[in-house]
Residue, then its C-alpha position, 0 to 999 in steps of 0.5 A: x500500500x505504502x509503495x502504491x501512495x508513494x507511486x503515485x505521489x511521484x507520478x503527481x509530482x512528476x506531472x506537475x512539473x511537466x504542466x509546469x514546464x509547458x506552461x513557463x514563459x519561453x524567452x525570446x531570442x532577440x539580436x542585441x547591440x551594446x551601447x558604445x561611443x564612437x564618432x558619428x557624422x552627419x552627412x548628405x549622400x545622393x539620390x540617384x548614382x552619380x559618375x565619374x568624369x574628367x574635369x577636360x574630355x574632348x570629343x576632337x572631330x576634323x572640321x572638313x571632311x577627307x580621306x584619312x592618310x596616318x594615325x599617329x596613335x592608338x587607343x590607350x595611348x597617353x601624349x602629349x599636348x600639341x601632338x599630331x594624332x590623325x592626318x587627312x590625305x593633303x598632297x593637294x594642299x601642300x602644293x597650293x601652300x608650296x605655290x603660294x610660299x614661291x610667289x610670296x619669294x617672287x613678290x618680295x624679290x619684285x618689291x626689292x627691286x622696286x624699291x631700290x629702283x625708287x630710292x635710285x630715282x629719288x636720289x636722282x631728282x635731289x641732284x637734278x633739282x641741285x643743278x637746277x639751283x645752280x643753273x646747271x640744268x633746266x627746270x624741265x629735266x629737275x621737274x621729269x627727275x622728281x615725277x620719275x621719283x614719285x612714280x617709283x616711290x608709288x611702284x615700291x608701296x604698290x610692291x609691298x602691298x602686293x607682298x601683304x598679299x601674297x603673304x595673306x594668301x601663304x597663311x591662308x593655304x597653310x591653315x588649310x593644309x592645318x586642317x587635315x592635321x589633329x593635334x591633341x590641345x591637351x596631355x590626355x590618353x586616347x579613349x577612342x578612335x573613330x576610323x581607319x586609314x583610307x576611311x572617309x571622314x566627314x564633319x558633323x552637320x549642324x544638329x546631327x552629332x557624329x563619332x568623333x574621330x578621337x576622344x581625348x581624356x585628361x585623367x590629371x582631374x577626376x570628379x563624380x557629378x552626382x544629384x542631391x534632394x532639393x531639401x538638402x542642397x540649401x546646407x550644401x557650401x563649397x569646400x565641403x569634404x567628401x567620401x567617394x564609394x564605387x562599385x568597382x572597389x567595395x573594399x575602400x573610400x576615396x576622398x574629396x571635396x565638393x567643388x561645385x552646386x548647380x545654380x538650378x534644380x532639375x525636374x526629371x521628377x515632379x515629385x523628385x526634384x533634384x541639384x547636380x553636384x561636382x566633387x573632386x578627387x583630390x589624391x592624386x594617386x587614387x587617379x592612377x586606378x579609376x576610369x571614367x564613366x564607374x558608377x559612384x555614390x558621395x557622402x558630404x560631411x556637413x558635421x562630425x561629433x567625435x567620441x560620443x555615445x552612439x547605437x545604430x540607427x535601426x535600432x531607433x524607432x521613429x518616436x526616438x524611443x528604443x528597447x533596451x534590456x534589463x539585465x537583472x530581470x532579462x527582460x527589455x522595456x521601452x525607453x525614450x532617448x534624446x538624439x544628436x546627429x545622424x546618418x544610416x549608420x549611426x545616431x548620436x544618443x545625448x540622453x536616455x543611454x550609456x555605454x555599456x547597455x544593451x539594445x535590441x536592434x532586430x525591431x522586425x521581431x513581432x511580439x516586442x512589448x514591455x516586459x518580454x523574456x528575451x535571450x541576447x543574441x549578440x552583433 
């Protein structure tokens, strides 16, 4: 009887602490972040991704048309400023400019004659009018002695007019003959040629762009040209410093500075609007490895705190109020906090928190509440 009583109060212990058990409150596992102090920026970031472009490009085109007779380079190739990139088929040319050089010699040279030959004359008109004077000789020969002077004066004006002339027409030939010459107005590296040695080139018609016969680049000044929301743009000053992220190198920041703010906003979209900003590179080494057109994104730094209490801005809930944990009872509640500034990483917390408290960062949890059992799952 006695091991039956016995029996049965196991079994009813037992039950109770089976009922117990499926009836305790089950904690909540929750991502937790610790309350610490760092620097926080406020920052003003674009809204659409911006692009990396050079400060001097030159879509170079010929400004007549003709056959292309040498390229001097090729794609990728750096030069220099001033130096021959593509020439036009010009024999034509060279022998006009030829021509007009020799007849500008046959000029001079007939000047040069006409002009001695007038000096002579009037040499010889002061010394018949000295005879004259002294009765040696009539005045008839004095008076044809000076109008053969005046003409020969007029016949050595006329000469040097006519040399202006064919000096004229000497620069004339030779900035045609130029034109089938492209020089590259800049150091830069060739992007792009567009054709091929005994290939027709044509100028562009007015209002139809064409491809142009060489893409110049200077990669001596990169800058991102990138758009910013209108209600930003009033805190926006030139000077400001700049952090610059690309795709194409995930792993670092490149510094800049933000050089200019577009005089206007842009209304692509009416709900939308927008201000083209300018931001330089200013490392001149970081050049050496970006290439014109990578997408980019820019951060301008209006304000930065340095060494405050900070917690991640998704663990802030739009009434500025966040759930920290009480760790006596492992339990959180709601608490209300005062802020400074921020950004999407962080948030300067001026009140309400302390470094070294827990907060609950995973605010997508259903069931959040006052008084909830939660278990730390740690950053």
């Amino acid at each position: 009887m006695k091991k039956r009583l016995l029996l049965l109060l196991v079994l009813v212990v037992l039950a109770s602490i089976a009922y117990w058990y499926a009836r305790r409150e089950q904690p909540v596992a929750l991502r937790l972040h610790e309350v610490g102090r760092g620097d926080v920026e406020l920052t003003v970031t674009n809204t659409r991704a911006g692009t990396i472009k050079a400060c001097r490009r030159s879509a170079l085109s010929m400004p007549g048309g003709g056959r292309v007779e040498a390229l001097h380079v090729r794609e990728g190739q750096e030069v220099a400023a001033g130096q021959l990139l593509l020439e036009l088929w010009n024999d034509d040319r060279e022998a006009m400019s030829a021509q007009a050089e020799a007849q500008l010699a046959a000029v001079t040279n007939r000047r040069e004659q006409q002009c001695v030959e007038a000096r002579n004359a009037e040499r010889e008109a002061a010394r018949v009018k000295t005879l004259h004077e002294r009765g040696l000789a009539a005045l008839d020969a004095a008076d044809k002695a000076s109008t053969r002077a005046q003409s020969a004066a007029f016949a050595c004006r006329a000469a040097q007019d006519e040399q202006r002339i064919a000096a004229a027409a000497l620069e004339m030939n030779r900035a045609l003959l130029a034109q089938t010459h492209l020089h590259a107005p800049f150091a830069g590296i060739v992007a792009e040629i567009n054709g091929e040695v005994g290939e027709y080139v044509t100028p562009s018609p007015p209002g139809i762009p064409t491809p142009p016969a060489v893409d110049l680049i200077d990669y001596s000044c990169l800058y991102v040209t990138a758009p910013i929301d209108e209600v930003d743009a009033g805190r926006l000053r030139r000077g400001l410093s700049a952090r610059i992220s690309l795709d194409a190198f995930r792993d670092r920041h490149f510094a800049g500075t933000l050089d200019r703010i577009a005089p206007y906003v842009l209304e692509l979209e009416k709900q939308a609007r927008t201000v083209d900003v300018d931001v330089l590179f200013t490392d001149p080494a970081d050049r050496e490895r970006l290439l014109v057109g990578y997408s980019a994104d820019i951060d301008l730094l209006l304000e930065t705190r340095r060494d405050v209490v900070r917690i991640p801005t998704e663990a802030l809930m739009d009434n500025d109020t966040v759930w920290r944990l009480d760790p006596a009872r492992g339990r959180i509640q709601r608490v209300a906090v005062k802020t400074g500034i921020r950004n999407w990483n962080f948030t300067e917390i001026v009140e309400g928190l302390a470094a070294g408290d827990r907060i609950v960062v995973s605010l997508d949890r259903e069931g959040l509440g006052d008084g909830l059992l939660v278990t730390a799952s740690d950053d």
